[in-house]
N, C-alpha and C positions, 0 to 999 in steps of 0.2 A: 353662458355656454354650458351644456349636458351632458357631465361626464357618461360615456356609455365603456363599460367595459364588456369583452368579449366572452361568449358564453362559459367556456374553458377557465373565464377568472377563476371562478369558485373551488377549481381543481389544481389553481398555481401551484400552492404551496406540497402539492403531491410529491414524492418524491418516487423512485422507480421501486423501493426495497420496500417500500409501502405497500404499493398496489401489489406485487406479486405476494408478501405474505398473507393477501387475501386469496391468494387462487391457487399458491403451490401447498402441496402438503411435505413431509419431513422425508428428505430423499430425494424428490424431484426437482426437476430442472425446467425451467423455460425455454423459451428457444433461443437460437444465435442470433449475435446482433453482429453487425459487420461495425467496428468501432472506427468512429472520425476526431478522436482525440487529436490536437495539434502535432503533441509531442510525433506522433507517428510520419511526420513527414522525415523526420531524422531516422526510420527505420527502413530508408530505402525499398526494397521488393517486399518486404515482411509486413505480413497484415496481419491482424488480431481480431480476433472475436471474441464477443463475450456473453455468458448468460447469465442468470438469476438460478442459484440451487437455492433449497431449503435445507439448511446442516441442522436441523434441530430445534437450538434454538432462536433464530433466527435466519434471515434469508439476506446468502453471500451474493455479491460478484463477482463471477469469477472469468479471469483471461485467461484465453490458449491462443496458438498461433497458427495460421492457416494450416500448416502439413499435419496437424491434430486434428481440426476442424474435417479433413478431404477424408481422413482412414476414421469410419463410424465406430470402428472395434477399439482403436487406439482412445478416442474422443469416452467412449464411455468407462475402459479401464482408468485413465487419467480421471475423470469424475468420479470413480467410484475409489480408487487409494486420495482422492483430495477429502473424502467423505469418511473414508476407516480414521483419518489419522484426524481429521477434525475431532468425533469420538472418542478418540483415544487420549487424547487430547484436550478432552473438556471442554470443545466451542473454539481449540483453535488448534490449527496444524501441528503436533509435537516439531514437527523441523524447526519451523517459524518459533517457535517456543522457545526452543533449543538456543539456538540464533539469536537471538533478540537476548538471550539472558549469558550468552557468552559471548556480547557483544558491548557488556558496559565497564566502562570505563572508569577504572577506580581511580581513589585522589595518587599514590603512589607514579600511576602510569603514565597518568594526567602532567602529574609534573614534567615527568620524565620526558614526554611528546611536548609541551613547552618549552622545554628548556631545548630539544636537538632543533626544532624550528629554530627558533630564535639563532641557534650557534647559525644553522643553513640560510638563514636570511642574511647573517651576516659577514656571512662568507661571499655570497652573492653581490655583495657591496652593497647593500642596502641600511641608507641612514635613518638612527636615531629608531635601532631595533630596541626595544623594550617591552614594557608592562605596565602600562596605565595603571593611575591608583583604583578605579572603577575596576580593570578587569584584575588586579590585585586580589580587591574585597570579594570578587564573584570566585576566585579561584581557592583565594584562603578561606579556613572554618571561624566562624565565628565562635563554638563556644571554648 
């Protein structure tokens, strides 16, 4: 039998952020895609769209949600503050930045959020609340 692959083989491994960093330049955008990601069946009437920017150094995707998409004025101020603060930012939103680095989780808190679980589990009547010696050693420091 003669394996025949389909002409498009040679272009599998393409990815979408691929192709547009050959066609967008620093600033522009692609066009909307109407997105059929699963997840979206849980967002009832609310539909997303998405395109391809170029933020510089590379090329985002980025989502908005249909009443973005309908106002052209709206659609482009939201691209263009998603695009100040990418810059601002050095390649990534200051919010996202923001967020993400007052969002971790030191060993102190950690405990802390351990330990009210566990009391709440077992208040719930739930047996044989505890702490494996595995998640022990992943929770304690080693040196």
């Amino acid at each position: 039998m003669i394996a025949c692959n389909p002409p498009c083989h040679s272009f599998a491994p393409l990815r979408d952020v691929a192709l547009w960093a050959t066609t967008l330049s620093p600033g522009e955008r692609g066009p909307l895609w109407k997105s059929s990601a699963n997840i979206l069946s849980c967002y009832g009437e609310h539909t997303v769209y998405f395109c391809y920017v170029h933020v510089g150094a590379e090329v985002a995707r980025v989502e908005v949600p249909q009443w973005v998409v309908e106002d052209a004025e709206l659609l482009d101020s939201a691209l263009s503050l998603m695009l100040a603060q990418v810059q601002k930012g050095f390649g990534y939103p200051v919010a996202l930045a923001e967020a993400h680095n007052q969002a971790v989780v030191r060993g102190g808190d950690r405990t802390r959020f351990f330990t009210l679980l566990e009391q709440q589990m077992i208040r719930a009547g739930l047996k044989n609340v505890g702490t494996s010696f595995k998640e022990a050693r992943k929770r304690g420091s080693i040196a």
